[in-house]
C-alpha positions as a Markdown table, in Angstrom:
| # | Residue | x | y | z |
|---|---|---|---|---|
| 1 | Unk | 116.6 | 94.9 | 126.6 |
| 2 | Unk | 114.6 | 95.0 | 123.7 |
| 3 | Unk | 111.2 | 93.2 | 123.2 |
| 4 | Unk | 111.1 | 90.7 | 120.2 |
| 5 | Unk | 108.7 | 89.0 | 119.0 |
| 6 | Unk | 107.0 | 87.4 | 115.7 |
| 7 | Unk | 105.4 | 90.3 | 112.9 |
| 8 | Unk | 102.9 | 89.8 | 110.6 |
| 9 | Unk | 101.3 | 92.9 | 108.5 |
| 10 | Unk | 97.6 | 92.9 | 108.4 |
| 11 | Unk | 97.9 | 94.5 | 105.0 |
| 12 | Unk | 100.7 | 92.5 | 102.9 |
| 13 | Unk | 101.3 | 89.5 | 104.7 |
| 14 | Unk | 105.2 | 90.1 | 105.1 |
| 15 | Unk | 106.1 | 87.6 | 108.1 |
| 16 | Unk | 109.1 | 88.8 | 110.2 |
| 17 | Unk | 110.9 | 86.5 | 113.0 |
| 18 | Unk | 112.0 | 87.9 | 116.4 |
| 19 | Unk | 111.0 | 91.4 | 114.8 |
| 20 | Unk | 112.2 | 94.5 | 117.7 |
| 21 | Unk | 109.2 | 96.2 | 118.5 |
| 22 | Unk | 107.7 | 98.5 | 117.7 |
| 23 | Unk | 107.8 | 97.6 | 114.2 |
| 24 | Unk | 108.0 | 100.1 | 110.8 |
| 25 | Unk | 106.7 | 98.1 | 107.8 |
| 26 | Unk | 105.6 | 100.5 | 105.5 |
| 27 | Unk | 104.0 | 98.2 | 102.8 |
| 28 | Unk | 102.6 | 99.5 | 99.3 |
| 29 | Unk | 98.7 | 99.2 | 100.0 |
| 30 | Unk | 96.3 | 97.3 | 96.8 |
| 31 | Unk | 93.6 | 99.6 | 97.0 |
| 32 | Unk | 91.6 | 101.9 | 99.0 |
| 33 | Unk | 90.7 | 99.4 | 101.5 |
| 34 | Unk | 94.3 | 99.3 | 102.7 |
| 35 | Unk | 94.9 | 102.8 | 103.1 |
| 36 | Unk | 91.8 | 103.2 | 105.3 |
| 37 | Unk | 92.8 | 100.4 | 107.2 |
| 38 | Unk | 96.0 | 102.4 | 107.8 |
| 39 | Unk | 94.5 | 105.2 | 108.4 |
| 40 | Unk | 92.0 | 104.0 | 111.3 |
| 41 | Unk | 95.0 | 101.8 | 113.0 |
| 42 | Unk | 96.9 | 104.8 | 113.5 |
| 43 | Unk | 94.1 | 106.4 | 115.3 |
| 44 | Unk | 94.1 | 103.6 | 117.8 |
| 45 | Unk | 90.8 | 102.2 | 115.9 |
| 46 | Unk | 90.8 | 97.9 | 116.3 |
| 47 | Unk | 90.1 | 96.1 | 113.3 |
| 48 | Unk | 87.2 | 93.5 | 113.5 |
| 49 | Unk | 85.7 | 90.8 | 111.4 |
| 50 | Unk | 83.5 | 93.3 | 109.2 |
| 51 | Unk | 86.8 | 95.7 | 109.2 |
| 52 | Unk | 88.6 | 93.0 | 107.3 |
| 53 | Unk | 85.6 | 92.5 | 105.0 |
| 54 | Unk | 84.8 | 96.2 | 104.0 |
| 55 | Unk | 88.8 | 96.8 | 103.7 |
| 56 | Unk | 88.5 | 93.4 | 100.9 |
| 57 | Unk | 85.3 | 94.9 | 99.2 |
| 58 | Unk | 87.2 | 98.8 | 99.0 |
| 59 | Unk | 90.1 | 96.7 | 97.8 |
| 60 | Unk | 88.0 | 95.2 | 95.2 |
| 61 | Unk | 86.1 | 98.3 | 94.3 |
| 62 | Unk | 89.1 | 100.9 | 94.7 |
| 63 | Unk | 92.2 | 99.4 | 93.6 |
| 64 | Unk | 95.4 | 100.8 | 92.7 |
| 65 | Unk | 96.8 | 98.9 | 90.1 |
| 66 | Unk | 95.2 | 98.8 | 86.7 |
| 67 | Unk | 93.7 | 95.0 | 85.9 |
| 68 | Unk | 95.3 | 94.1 | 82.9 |
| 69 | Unk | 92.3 | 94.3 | 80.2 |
| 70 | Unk | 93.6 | 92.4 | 77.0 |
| 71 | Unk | 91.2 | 91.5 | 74.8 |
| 72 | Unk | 89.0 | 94.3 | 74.9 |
């Protein structure tokens, strides 16, 4: 019997239904924020309220898509 139950990645948002656990999502990350948020859940570290904030301000500071810059 598997276990099933509703899926939501921290990083991307991607919602899955009566997902079989335990779940591989491998989602592209935005920025550096995302990757050491990875990095950290995969040691067993739990993210908190200032987790989520410093992995949006490494987002912000690190990404990894270049900002379109017209008009420069």
């Amino acid at each position: 019997m598997s276990d099933t139950s509703d899926f939501k990645c921290d990083i991307c948002g991607l919602e899955l239904k009566n997902a079989v656990h335990p779940v591989t999502h491998n989602c592209k990350s935005r920025g550096l924020g995302d990757t050491v948020a990875k990095i950290t859940k995969r040691f067993g570290v739990k993210p908190c309220g200032s987790c989520k904030e410093r992995q949006a301000k490494l987002n912000d500071l690190v990404p990894y898509k270049r900002q379109d810059k017209t008009g420069l």
